[in-house]
Structures are given as C-alpha cells and as structure tokens.
N, C-alpha and C positions, 0 to 999 in steps of 0.2 A: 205577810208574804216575804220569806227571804227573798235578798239581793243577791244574783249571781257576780262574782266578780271577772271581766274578760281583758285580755290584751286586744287591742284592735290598731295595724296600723294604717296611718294618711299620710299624704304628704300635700302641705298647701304649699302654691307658686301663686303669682300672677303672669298671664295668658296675656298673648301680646304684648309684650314687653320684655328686651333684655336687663331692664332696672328694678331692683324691689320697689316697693311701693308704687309702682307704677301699673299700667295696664288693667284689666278683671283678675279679681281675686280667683281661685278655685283651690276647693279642697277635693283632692280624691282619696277614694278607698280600694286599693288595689285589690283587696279578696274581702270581698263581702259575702261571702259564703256564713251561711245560716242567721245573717243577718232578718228581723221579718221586716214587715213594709212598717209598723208601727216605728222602732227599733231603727232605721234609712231616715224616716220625718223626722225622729225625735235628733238624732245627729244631726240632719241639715240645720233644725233648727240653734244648735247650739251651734256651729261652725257660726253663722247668722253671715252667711256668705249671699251672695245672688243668685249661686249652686253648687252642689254637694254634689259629687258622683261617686256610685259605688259597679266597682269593676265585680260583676261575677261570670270567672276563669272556667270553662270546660272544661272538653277532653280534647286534647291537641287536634284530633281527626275532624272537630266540629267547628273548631277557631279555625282550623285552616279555610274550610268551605263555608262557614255563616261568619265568621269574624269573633271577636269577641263581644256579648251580652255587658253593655253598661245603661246604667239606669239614673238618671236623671230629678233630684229633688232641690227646689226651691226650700225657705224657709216656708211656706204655705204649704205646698204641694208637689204628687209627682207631676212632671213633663214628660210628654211623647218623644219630643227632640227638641234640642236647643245649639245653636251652633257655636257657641263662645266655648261652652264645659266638654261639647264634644271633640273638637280641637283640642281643647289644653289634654284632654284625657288622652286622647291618639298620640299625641308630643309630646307627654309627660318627660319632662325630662330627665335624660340619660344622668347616670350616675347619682342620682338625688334615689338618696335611703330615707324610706320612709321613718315617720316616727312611730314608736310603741305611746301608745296612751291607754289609759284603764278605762274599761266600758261598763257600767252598771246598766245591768238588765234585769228585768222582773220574770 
C-alpha cells in the first residue's frame, strides 16, 4: 500500500508555565482537518505527550455560536474533556508559529 506524504503543522508548549521545561507538556494541532480518528491516536501516540489536541476550524458563523470543535487524545485514547490540554489549547500562545513537520499516512 503506498505511503501518502503530508505537511501537518503543531505547535508544542508547556501549559502552566511561563518557563520551558516546566509546567504540562502539550502538543496541538491547529487544523486537523481530514485528519481520521486512526491517523489523531497514531500522532498522540508519537508526540508521547499526556495529550495531543487537534483543533478542527468551521465556518466562522458556527465558531462564533458553538465555539471551536477541539478533540482531545492521550497516548492510549480519545478523552471527552480534559482540563489541562483544554486551557493550554484556548491560550495557545500568541505569536508562536507552528511548526511544518511531514505526516506519513496510509
């Protein structure tokens, strides 16, 4: 089965903390569009974070009235809600550009 090759980017901080190394780690994924649920685990699991979150972005009219749609995975599993990856995701911080990394998909 070919390997598709993708740009995909994240940006990891750590939450709670104004020091590197300090605080909860988290990695996010700002546009996780067409991302599948398989493809979310297999990334958490390499990030090998305590959680991975991947942002998926609407339609401006939908963000305003429901918020933005973020989705929540462990190295194990997805989560309903978790309150450390939901913070750091709503805070992400300003001016931090994400990085481009290459994403192998089946």
């Amino acid at each position: 089965m070919p390997i598709e090759l993708r740009r995909l980017s994240f940006v990891q901080f750590d939450v709670f903390s104004a020091r590197p190394f300090e605080g909860n780690s988290l990695a996010v994924v700002p546009d996780a569009r067409g991302l599948s649920d398989q493809m979310m685990q297999a990334l958490a699991r390499e990030m090998n974070l305590s959680e991975t979150t991947f942002v998926l972005p609407r339609d401006p009219a939908t963000e305003r009235e429901r918020g933005v749609r973020v989705r929540i995975f462990t190295v194990q599993e997805e989560l309903p809600f978790a309150g450390h990856p939901t913070l750091g995701t709503r805070v992400l911080p300003c001016g931090v550009r994400p990085v481009q990394a290459k994403l192998l998909s089946n």
